[in-house]
N, CA and C atoms as a LAMMPS dump frame, in Angstrom:
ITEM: TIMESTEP
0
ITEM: NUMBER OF ATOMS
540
ITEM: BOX BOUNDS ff ff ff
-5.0000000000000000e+02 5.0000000000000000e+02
-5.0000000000000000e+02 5.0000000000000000e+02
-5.0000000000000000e+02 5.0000000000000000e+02
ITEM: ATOMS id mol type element x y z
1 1 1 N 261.003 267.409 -80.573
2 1 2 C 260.683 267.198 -81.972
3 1 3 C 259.185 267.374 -82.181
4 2 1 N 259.112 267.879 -83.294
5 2 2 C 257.582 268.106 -83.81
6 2 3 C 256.6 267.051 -84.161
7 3 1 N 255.142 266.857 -83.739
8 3 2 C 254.485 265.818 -84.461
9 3 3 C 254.859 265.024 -85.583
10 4 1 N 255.112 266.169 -86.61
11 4 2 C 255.306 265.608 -88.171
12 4 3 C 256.835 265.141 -88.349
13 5 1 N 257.344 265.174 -87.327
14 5 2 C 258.888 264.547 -87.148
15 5 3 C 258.99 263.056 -88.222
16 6 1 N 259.67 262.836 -88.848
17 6 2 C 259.598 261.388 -89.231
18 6 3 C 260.976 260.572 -88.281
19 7 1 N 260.796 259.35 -88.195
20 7 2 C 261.26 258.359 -87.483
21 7 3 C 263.052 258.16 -87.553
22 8 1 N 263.662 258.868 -88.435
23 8 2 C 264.759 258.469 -89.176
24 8 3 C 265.259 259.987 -90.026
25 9 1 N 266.213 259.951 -89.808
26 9 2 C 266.969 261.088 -90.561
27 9 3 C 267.853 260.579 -91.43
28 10 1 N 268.502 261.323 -92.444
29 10 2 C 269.516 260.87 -93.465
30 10 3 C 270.683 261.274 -92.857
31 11 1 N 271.846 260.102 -92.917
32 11 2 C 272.81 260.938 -92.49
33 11 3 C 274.151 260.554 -94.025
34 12 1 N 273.511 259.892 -94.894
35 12 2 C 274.107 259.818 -95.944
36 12 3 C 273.424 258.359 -97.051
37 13 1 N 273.959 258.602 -98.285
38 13 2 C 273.532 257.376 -99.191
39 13 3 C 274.766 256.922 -99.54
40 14 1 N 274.233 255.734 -99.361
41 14 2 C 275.569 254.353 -99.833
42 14 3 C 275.676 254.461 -101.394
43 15 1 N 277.048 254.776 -101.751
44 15 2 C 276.977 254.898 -103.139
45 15 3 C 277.922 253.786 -103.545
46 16 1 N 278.815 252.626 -103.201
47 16 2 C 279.199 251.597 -103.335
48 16 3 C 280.453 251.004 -102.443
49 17 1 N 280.394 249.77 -102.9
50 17 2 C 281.701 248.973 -101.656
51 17 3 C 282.782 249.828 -102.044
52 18 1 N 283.714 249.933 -101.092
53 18 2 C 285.357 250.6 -101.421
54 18 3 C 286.251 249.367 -100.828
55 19 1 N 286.593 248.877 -101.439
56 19 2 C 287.54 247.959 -100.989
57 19 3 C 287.23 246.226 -101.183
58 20 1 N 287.561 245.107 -100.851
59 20 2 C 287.297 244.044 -100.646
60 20 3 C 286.679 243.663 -99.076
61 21 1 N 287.085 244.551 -98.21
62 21 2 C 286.828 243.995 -97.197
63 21 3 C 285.662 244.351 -96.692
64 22 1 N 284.719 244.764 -96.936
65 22 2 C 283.081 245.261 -96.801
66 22 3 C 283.334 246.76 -96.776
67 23 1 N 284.006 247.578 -96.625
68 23 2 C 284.49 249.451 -96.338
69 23 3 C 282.914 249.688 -97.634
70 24 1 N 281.751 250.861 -96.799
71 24 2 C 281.156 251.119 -98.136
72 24 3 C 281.984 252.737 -98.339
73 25 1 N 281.37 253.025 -99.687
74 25 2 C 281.788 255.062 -99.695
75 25 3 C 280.352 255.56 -99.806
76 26 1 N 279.77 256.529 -99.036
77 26 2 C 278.774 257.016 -98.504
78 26 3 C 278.848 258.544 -98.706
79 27 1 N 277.887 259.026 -99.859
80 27 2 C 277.658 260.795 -99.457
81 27 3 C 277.023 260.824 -98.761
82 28 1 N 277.417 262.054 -97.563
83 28 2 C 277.267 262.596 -96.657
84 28 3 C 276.127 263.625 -96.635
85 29 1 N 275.412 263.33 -95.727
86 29 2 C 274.16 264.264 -95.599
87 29 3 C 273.643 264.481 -94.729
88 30 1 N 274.977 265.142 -93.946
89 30 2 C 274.668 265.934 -92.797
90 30 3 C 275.738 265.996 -92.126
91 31 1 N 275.479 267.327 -91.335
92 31 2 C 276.711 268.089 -91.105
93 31 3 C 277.511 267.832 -89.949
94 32 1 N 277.351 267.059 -89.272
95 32 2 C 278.027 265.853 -88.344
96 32 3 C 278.588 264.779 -89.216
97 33 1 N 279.006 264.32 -89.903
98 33 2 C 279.749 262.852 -90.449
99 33 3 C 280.459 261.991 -89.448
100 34 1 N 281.114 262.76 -88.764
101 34 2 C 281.878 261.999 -87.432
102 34 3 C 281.142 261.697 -86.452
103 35 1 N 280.059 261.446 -85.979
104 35 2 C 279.294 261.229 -84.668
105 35 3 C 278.993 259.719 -85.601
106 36 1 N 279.098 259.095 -86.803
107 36 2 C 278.222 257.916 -87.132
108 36 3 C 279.041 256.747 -86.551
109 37 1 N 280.212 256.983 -86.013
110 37 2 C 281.329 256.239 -85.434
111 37 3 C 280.893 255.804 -84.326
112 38 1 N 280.66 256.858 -83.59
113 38 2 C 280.281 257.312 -82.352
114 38 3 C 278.773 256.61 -81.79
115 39 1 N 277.665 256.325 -82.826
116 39 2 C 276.621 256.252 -82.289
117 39 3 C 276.671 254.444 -82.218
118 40 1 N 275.597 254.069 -81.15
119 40 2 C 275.49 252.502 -80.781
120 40 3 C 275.037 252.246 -82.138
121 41 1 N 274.012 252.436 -82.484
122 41 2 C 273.393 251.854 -83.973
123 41 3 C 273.224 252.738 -84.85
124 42 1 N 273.325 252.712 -86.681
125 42 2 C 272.826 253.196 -87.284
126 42 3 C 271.787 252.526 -88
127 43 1 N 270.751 252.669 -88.879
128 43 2 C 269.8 252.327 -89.448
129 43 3 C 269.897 252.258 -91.227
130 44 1 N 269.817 251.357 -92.007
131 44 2 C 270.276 251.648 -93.322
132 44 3 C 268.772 250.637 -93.899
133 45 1 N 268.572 251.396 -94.905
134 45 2 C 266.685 251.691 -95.666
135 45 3 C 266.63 252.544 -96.436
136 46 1 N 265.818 252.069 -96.989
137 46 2 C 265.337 253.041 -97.93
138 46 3 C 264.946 254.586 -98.032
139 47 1 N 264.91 254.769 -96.894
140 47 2 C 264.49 256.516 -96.951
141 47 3 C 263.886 256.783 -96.023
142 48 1 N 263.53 257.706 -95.364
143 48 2 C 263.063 257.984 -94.152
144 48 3 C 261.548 257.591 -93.673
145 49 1 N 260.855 257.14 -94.625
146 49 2 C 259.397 256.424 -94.498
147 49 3 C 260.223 254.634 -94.56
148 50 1 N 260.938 254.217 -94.432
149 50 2 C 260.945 252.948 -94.586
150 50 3 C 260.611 252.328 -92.766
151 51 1 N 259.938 251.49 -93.261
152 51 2 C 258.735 251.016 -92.007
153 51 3 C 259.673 249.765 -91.729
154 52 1 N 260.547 249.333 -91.943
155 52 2 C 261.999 248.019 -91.417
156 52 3 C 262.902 248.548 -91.689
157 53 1 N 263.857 249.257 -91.675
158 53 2 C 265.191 249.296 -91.907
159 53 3 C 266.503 248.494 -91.017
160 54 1 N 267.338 247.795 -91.486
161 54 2 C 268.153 247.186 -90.73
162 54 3 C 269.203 247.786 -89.959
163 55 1 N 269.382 247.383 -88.675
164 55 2 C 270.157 248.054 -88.209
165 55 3 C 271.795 247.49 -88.027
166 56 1 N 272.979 248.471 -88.443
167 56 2 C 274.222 248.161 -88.08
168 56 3 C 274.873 249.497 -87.418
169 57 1 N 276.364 248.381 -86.859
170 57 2 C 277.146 249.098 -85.607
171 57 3 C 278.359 249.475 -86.441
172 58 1 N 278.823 251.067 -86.814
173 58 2 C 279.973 251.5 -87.692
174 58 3 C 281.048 250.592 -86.675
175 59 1 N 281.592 250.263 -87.286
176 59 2 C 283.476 249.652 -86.557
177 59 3 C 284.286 250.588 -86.945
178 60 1 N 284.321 250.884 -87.843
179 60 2 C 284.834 252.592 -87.799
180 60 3 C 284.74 253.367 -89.073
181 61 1 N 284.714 254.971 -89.238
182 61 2 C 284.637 255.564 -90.406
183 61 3 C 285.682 256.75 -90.223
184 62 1 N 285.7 257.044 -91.526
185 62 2 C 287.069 257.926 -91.976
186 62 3 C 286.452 258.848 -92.964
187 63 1 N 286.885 259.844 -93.111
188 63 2 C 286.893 260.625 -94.263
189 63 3 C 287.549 260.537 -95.436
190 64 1 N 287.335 260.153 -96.84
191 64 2 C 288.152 260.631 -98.017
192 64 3 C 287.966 261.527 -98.804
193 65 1 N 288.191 262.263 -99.274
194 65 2 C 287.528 263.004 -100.584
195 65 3 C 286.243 263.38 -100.296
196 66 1 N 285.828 264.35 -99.2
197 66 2 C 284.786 264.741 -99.216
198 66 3 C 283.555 263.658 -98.84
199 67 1 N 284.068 262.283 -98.77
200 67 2 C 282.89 261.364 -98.718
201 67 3 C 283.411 260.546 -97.225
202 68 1 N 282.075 260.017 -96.726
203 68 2 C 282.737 258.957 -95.641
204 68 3 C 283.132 257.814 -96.208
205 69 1 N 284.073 256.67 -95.898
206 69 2 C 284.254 255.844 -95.637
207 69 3 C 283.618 254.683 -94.469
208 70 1 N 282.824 253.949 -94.609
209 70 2 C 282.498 253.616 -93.396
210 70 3 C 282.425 251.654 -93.336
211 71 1 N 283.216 250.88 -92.355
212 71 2 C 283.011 249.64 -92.381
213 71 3 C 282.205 249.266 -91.111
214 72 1 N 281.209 248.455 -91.032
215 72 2 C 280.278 248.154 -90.567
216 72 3 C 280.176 246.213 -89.71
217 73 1 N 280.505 246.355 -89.054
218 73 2 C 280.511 245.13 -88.068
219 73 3 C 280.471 244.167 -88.768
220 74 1 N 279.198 243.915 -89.83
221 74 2 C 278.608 242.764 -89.827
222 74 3 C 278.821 242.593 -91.429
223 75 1 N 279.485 243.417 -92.081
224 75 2 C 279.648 243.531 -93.254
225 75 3 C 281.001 243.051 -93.872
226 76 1 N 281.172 242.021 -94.13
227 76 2 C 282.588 240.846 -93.965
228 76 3 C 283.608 241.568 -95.214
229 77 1 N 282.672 241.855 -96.317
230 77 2 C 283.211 241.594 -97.863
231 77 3 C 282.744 242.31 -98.948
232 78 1 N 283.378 242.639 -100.027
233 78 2 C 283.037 243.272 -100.635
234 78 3 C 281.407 242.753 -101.343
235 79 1 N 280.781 241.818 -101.205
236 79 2 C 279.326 241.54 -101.913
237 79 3 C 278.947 242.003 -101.097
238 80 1 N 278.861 241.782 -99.859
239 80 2 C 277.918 242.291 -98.539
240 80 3 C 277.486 243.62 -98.734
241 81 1 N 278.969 244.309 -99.003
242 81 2 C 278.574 245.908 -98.977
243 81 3 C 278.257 246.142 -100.174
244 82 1 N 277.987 245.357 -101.492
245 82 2 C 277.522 245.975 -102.82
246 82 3 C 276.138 245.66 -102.55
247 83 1 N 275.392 245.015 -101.521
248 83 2 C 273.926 244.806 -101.49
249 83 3 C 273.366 245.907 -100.862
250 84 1 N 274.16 246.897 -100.011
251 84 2 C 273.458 248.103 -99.608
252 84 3 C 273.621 249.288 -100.292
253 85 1 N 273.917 249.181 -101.747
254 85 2 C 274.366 250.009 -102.589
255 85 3 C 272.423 250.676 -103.116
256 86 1 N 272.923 251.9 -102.52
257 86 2 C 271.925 253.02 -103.421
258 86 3 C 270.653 252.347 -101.989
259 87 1 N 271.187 252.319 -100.603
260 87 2 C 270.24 252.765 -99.443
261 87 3 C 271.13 253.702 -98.497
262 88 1 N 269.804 254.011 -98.036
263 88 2 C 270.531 255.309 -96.946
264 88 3 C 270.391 254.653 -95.836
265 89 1 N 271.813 255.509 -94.952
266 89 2 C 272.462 255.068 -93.406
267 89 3 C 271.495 256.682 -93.143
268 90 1 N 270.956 256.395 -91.888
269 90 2 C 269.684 256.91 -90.943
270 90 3 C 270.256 256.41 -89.51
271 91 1 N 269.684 257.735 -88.638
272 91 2 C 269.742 257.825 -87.596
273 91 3 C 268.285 257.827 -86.918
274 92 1 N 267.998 257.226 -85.53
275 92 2 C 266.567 257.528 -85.159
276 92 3 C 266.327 259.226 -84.928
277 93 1 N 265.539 259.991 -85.305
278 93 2 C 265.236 261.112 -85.018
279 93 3 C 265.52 261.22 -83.877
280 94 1 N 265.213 260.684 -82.639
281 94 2 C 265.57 261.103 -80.905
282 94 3 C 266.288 260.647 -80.752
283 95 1 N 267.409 260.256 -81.404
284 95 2 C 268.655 259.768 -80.682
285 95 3 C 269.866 261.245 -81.86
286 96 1 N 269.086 262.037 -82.97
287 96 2 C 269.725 263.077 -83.364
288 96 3 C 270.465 264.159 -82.726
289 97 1 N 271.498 264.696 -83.418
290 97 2 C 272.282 265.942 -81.918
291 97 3 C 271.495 267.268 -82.186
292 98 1 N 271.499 267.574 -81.021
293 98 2 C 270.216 268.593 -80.87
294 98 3 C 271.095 269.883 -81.337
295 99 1 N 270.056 270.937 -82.122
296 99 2 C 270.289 271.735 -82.984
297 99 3 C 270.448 273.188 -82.174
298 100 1 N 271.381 273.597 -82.71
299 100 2 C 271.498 275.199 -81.6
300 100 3 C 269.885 275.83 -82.095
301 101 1 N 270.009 276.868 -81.442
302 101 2 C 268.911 277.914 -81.833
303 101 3 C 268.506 278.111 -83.006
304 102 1 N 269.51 278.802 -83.818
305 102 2 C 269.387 279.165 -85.139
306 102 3 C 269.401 278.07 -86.37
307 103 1 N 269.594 276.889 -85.559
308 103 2 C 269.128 275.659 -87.203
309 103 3 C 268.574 275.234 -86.972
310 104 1 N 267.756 274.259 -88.17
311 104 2 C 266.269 273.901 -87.88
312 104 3 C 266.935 272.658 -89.068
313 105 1 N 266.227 271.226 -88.788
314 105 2 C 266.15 270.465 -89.953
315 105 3 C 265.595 270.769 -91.237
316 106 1 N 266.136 269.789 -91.936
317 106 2 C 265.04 270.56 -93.998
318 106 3 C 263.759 269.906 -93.443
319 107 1 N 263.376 269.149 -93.059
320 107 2 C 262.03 268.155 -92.948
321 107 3 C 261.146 268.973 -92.527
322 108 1 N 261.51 270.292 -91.229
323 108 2 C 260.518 271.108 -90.287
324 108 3 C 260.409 272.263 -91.681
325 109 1 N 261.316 272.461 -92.75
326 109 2 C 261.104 273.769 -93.576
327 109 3 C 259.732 273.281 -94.877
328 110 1 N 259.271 271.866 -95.108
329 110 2 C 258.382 271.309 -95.854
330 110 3 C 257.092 271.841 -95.463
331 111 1 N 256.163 272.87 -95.927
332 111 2 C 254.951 273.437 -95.449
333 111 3 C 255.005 274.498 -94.82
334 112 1 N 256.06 275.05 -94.727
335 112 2 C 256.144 276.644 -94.379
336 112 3 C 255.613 277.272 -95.363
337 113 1 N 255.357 278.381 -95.273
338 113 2 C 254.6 279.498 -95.926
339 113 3 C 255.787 280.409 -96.671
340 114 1 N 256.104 280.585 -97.873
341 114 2 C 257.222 281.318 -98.25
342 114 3 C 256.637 283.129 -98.278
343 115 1 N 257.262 283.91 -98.072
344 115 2 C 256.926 284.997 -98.496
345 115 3 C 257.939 286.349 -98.89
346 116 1 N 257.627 287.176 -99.95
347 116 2 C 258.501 287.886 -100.209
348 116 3 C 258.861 288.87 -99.511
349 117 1 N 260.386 289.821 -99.529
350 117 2 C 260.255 290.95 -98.362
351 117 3 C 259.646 291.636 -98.367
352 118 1 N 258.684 292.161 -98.951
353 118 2 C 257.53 293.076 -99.32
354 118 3 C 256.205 292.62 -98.411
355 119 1 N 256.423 291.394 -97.945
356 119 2 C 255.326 290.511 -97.421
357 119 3 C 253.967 289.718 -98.329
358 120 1 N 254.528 289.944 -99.702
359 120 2 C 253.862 288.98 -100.51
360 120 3 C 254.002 287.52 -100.141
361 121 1 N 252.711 287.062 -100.06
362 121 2 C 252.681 285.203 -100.256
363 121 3 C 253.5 284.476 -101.674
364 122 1 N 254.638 284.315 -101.423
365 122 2 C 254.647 283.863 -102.48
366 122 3 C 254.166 282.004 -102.856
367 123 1 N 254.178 281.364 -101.704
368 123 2 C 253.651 279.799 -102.049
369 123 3 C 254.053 278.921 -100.841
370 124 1 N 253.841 278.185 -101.27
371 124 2 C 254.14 277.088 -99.719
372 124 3 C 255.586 275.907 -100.508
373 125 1 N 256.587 275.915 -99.133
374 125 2 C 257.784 275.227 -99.574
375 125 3 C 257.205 274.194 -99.64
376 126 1 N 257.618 273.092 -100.603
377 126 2 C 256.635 271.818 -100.922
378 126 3 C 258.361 270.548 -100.939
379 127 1 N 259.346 271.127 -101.326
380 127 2 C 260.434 270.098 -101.289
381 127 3 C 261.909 270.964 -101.471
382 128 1 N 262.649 270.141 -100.414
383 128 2 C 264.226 270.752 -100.515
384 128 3 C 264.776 269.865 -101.38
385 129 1 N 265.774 270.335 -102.113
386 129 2 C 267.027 269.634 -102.907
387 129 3 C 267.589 269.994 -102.542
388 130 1 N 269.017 268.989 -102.236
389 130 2 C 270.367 268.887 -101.61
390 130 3 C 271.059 268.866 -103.16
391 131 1 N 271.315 269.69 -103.504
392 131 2 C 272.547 269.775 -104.663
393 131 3 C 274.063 269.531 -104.518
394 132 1 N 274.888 270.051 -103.06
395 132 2 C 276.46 270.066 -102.955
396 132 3 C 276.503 271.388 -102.74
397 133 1 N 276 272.351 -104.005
398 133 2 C 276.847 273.869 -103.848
399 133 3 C 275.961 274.282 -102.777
400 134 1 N 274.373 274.604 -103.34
401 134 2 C 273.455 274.843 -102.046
402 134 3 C 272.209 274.058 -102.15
403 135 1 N 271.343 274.183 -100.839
404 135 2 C 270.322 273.721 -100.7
405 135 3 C 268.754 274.608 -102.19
406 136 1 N 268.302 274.087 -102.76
407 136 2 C 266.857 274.462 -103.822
408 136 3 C 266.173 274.094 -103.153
409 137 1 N 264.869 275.113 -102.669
410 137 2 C 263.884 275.444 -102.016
411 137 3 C 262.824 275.174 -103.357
412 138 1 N 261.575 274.281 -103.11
413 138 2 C 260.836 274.116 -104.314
414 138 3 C 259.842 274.575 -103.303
415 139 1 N 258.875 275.86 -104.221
416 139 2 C 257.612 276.836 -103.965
417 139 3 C 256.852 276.478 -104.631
418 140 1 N 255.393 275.866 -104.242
419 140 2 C 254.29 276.319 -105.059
420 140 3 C 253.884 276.932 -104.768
421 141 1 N 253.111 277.964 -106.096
422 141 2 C 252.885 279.07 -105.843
423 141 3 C 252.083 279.399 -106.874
424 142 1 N 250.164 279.707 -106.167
425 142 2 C 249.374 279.912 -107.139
426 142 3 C 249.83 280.626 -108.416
427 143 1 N 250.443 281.596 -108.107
428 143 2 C 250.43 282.987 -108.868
429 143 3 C 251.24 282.642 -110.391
430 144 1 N 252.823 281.38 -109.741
431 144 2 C 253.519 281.301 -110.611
432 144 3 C 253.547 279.838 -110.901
433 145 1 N 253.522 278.578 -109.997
434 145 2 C 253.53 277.771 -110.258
435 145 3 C 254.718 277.183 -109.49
436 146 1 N 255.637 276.427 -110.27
437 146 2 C 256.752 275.981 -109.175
438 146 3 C 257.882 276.863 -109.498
439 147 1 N 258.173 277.532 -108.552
440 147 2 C 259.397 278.032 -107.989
441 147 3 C 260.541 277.64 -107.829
442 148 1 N 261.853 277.67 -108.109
443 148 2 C 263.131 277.273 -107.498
444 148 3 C 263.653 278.49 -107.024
445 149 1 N 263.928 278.147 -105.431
446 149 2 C 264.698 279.23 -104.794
447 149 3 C 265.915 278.665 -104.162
448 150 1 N 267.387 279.187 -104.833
449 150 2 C 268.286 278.828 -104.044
450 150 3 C 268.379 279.426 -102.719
451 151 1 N 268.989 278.237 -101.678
452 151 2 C 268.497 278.832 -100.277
453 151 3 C 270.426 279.085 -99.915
454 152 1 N 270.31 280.14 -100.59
455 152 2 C 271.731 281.006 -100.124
456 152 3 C 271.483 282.403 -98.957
457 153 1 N 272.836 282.493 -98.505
458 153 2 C 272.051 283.773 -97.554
459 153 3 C 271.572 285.03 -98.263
460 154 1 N 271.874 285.168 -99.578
461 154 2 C 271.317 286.204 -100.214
462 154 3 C 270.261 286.235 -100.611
463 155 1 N 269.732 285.078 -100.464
464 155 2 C 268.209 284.761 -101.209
465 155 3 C 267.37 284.925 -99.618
466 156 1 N 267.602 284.252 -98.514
467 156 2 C 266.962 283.368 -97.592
468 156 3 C 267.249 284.48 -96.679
469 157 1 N 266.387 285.398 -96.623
470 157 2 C 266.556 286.544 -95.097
471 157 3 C 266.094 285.942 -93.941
472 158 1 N 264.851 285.086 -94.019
473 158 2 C 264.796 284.742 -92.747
474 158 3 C 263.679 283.553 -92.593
475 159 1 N 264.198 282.424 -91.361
476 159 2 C 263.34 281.483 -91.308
477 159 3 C 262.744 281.553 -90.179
478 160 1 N 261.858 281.203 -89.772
479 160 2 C 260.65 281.791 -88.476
480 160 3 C 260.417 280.328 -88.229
481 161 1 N 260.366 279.031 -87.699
482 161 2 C 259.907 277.68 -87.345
483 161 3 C 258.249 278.202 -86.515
484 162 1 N 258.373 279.048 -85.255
485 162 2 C 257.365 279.25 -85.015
486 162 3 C 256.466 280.25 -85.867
487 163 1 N 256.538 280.75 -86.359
488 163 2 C 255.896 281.386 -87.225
489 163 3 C 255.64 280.665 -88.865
490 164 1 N 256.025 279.403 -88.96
491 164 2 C 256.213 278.37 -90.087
492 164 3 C 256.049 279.331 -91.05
493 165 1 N 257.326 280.141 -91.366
494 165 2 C 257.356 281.076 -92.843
495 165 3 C 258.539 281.348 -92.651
496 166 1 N 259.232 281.556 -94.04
497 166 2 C 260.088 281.638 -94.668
498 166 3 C 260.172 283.199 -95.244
499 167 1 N 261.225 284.117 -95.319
500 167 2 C 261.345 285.512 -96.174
501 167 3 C 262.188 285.437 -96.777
502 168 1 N 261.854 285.922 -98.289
503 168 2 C 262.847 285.354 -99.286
504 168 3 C 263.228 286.799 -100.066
505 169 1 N 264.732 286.883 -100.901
506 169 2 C 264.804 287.93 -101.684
507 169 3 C 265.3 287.597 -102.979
508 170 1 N 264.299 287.42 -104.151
509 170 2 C 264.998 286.974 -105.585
510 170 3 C 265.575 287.473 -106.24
511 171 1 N 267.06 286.916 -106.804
512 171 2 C 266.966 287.549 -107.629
513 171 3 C 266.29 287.893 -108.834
514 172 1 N 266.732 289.302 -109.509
515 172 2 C 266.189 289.929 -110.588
516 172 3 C 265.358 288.198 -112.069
517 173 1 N 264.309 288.483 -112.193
518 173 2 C 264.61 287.193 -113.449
519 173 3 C 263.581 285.963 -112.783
520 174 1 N 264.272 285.96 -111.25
521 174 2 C 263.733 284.644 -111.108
522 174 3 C 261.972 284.508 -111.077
523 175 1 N 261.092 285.231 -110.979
524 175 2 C 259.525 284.834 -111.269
525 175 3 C 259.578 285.192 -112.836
526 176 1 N 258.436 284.38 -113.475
527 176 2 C 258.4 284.954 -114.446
528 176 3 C 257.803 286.265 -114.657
529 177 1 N 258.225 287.71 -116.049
530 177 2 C 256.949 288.351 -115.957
531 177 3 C 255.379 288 -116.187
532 178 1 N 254.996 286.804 -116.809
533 178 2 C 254.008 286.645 -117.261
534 178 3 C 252.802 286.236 -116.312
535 179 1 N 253.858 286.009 -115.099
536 179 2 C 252.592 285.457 -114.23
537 179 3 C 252.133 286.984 -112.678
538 180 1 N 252.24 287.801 -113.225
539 180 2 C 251.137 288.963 -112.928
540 180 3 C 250.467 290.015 -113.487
């Protein structure tokens, strides 16, 4: 992992109790859901800078509808689990499953250098959005200002980690004309 690694990864947000018996329902944010069963501890906080987050042991999780299900050791009842409503379940960064070749976390794509296939600068990636359909690449970019680039494979030719740059292909529309 890289210097600028942060401590904690998202592996979903608690979006409320399911049940009486503590069960929370959790969107998923990230592409493992089934290993949170699996791991000794998870971490649930505020966000990946949270400097305490508490730690619990899944007792087990399930899939419904696209979302996890997950009941948690220590979590008796349905109040228990409405108090972790709207924090995120986090994993420690070094205890994360290591990434084949070709993927890279969103966190390492923050400060890459974007550029067009032409080899224009177009700006530096400054923030990802997780939407559902695809990942929005946010560019600043002297020339234009802020950018939204959906990071589809038609847009996103190529990501370089060692080379911290990004090659992008827009469509027609997306800069404005006014800003050259």
């Amino acid at each position: 992992m890289s210097a600028n690694a942060p401590q904690y990864l998202l592996l979903g947000e608690i979006l409320r109790p399911h049940g009486i018996r503590g069960e929370i329902k959790m969107r998923v944010l990230t592409d493992y859901p089934e290993r949170i069963a699996e791991l000794d501890a998870v971490f649930i906080g505020n966000g990946t800078d949270d400097k305490s987050p508490k730690t619990y042991t899944a007792a087990h999780m399930r899939m419904h509808q696209g979302y996890a299900l997950i009941k948690f050791e220590s979590i008796r009842d349905r109040n228990a689990a409405e108090s972790l409503r709207g924090l995120f379940v986090m994993v420690k960064t070094a205890d994360a499953i290591p990434l084949d070749d070709d993927e890279i976390y969103l966190f390492q794509l923050i400060g890459m250098a974007v550029y067009l296939e032409d080899g224009t600068l177009l700006g530096t990636l400054e923030e990802v959005l997780e939407t559902g359909a695809n990942d929005v690449y946010i560019v600043q970019s002297r020339r234009y200002g802020e950018v939204l680039i959906p990071a589809t494979d038609e847009t996103i030719i190529d990501t370089d980690p060692d080379a911290n740059r990004v090659t992008v292909r827009l469509p027609d529309g997306l800069l404005p004309e006014t800003g050259q």
